[in-house]
N, C-alpha and C positions, 0 to 999 in steps of 0.2 A: 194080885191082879195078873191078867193073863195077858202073853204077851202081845196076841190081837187086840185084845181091851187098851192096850196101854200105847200101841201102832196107831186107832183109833181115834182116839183121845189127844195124842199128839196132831195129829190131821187137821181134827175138829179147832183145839186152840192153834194153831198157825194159819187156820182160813179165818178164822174169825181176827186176828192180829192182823192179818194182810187188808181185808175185807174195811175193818176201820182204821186202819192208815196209822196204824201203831209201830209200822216199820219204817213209814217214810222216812227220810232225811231232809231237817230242816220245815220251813214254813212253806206251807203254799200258798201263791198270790195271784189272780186272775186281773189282767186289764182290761178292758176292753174299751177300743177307738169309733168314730162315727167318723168317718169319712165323708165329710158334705162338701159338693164339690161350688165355684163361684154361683152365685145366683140363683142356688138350686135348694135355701133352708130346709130343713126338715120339720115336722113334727112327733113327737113321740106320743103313739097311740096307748102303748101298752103302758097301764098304772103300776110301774114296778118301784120298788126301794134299791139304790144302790148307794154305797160305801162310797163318800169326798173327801178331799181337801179341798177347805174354804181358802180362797186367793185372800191374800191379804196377811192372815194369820197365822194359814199354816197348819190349820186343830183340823182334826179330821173328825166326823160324823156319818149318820145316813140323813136321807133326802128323798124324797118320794120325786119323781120327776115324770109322773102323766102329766102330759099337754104343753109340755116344755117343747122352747123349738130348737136347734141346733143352726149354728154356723161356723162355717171356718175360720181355723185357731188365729191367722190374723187378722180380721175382722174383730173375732173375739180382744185378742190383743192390744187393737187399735180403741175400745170400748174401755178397758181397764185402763190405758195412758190416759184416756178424756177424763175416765171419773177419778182419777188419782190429782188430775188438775184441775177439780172443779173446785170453785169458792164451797 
């Protein structure tokens, strides 16, 4: 093999290693927050699936969340103390 062939080839496999992430380090984790601010709930329009933890348990899953509405994490917070002391 010739040594342009073989300069080439080395190119080719190191974009393609970079390209799918065969170099990174470690795991990649994306969060993402909804910032709703007092009185102002959200609705979520877009029919997306994303990655939970279920309160309570712990287990994590997906969940589809078109048409869910959002509100502030103490509000939220204050919702899980009521149903954790319901008969």
């Amino acid at each position: 093999m010739t040594t342009t062939r073989l300069m080439r080839l080395s190119c080719l496999i190191a974009s393609l290693m970079l390209t799918s992430a065969c170099l990174s380090i470690g795991p990649r984790v994306k969060t993402e927050v909804v910032i709703v601010r007092l009185g102002k709930p959200l609705q979520v329009l877009e029919n997306v699936t994303v990655k939970c933890r279920r309160v309570g348990d712990g287990s994590v899953g997906n969940q589809d969340i078109g048409g869910w509405y959002c509100m502030p994490k103490d509000h939220f917070e204050r919702l899980i103390d009521r149903a954790s002391r319901a008969p």
